[in-house]
C-alpha positions as CSV (number, residue, x, y, z in Angstrom):
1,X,-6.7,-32.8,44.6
2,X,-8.9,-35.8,44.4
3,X,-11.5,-34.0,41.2
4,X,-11.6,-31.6,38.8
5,X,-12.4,-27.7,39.9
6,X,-15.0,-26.3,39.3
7,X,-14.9,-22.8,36.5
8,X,-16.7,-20.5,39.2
9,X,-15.5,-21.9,42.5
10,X,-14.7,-19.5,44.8
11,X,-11.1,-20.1,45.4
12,X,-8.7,-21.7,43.0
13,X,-7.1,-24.9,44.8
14,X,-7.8,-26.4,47.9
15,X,-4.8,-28.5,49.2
16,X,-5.4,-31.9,51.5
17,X,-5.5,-30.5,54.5
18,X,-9.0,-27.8,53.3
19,X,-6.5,-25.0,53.1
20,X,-8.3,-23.0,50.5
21,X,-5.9,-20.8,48.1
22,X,-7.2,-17.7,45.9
23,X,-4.6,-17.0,42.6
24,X,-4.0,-13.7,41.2
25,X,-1.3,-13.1,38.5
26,X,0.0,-9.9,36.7
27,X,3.0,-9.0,34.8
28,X,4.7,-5.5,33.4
29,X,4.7,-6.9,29.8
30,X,2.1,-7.9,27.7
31,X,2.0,-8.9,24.4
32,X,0.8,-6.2,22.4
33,X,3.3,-2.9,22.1
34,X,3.6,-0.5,25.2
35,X,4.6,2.4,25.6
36,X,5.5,1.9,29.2
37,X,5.3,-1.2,31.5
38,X,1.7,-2.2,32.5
39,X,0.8,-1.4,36.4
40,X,0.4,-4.1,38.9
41,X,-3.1,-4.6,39.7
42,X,-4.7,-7.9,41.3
43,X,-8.8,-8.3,41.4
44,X,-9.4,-8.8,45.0
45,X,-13.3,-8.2,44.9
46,X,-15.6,-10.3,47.4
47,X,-17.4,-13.1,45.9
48,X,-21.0,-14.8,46.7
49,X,-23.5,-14.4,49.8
50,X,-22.6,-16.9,52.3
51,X,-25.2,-19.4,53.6
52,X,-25.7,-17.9,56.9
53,X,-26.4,-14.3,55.8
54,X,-27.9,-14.3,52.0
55,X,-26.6,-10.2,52.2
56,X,-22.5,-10.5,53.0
57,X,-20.2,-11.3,50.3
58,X,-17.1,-12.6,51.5
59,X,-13.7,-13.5,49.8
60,X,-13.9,-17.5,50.6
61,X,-10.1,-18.6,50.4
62,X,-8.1,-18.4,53.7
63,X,-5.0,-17.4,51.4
64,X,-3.9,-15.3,48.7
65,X,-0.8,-16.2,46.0
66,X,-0.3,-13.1,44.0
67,X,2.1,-14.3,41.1
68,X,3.9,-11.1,39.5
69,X,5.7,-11.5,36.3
70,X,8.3,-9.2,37.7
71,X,10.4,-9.9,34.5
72,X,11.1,-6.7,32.2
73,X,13.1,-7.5,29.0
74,X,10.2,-8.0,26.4
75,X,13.4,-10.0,24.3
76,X,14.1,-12.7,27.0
77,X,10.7,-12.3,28.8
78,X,9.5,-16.5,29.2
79,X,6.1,-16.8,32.0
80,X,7.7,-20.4,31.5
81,X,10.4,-19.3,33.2
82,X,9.2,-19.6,37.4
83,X,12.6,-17.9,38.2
84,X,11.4,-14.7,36.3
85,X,8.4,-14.5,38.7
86,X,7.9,-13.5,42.4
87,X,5.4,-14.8,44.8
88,X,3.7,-13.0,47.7
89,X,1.3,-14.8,50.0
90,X,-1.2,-13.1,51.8
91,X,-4.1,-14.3,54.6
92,X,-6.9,-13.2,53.4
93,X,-8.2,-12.5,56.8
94,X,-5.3,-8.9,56.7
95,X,-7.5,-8.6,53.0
96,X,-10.4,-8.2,54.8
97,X,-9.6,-6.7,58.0
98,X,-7.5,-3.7,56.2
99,X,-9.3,-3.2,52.6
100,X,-12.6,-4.3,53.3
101,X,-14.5,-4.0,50.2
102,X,-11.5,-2.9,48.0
103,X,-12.6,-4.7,44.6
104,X,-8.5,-4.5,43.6
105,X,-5.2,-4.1,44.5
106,X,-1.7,-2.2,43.1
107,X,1.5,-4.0,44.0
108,X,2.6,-1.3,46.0
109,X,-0.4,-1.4,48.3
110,X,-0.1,-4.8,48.9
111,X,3.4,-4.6,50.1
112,X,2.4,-2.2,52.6
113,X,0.2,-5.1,53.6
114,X,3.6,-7.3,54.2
115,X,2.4,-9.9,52.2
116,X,5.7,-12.9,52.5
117,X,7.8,-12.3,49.2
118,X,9.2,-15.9,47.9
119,X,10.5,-17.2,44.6
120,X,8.8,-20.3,42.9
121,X,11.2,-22.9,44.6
122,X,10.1,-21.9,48.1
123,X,6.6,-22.2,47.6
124,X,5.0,-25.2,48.3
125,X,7.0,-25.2,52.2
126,X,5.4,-22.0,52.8
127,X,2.0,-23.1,52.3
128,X,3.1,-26.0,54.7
129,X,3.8,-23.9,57.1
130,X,1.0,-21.8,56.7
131,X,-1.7,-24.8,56.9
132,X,0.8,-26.3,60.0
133,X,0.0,-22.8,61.6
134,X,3.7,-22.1,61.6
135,X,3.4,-18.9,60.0
């Protein structure tokens, strides 16, 4: 990434070859006590009109990384950790073609989507082959 991002931009990172990537996160802890784990939910909401029709909000990234803190143990719990997370990557194109308008998103409805599940380590090759149109 050649400058800095904007705070509003539409998407959260672009990579070199204009592959635009939306980041969501959640996690089943949180710091404050619980009585039970928190539930998975993602914002998926459309943003901005687009130039060509001032009416249609659109979701503008071509993918989505939902990062799930899928660690439960509040006493070794560390979001430092990347092996305590999992990693779903979704094309926003199934987003729009199967929950249209859908302003968010439960865990378990976007497995039904078949996002691809991955662990930190296997990340970056996947977007490779996403962008290489190998996926």
């Amino acid at each position: 990434m050649d400058s800095q991002r904007e705070e509003w931009d539409a998407y959260d990172l672009k990579t070199k070859n204009g592959l635009k990537i939306e980041i969501k996160s959640s996690s089943y802890l949180q710091s404050w006590e619980q009585k039970e784990f928190s539930k998975i939910i993602f914002g998926i909401q459309q943003t901005g009109k687009t130039q060509s029709n001032n009416s249609e909000r659109t979701r503008k990234s071509d993918i989505y990384i939902f990062c799930v803190l899928s660690h439960k143990d509040k006493n070794s719990v560390d979001p430092l950790n990347l092996s305590q997370w999992d990693f779903y990557i979704l094309e926003t194109k199934i987003l729009n073609e199967k929950v249209k308008t859908q302003k968010s998103i439960t865990l378990s409805s976007l497995l039904r989507l078949n996002p691809i599940k991955i662990k930190y380590d296997s990340l970056k090759a996947e977007i490779e082959q996403i962008e290489n149109g190998n996926r």
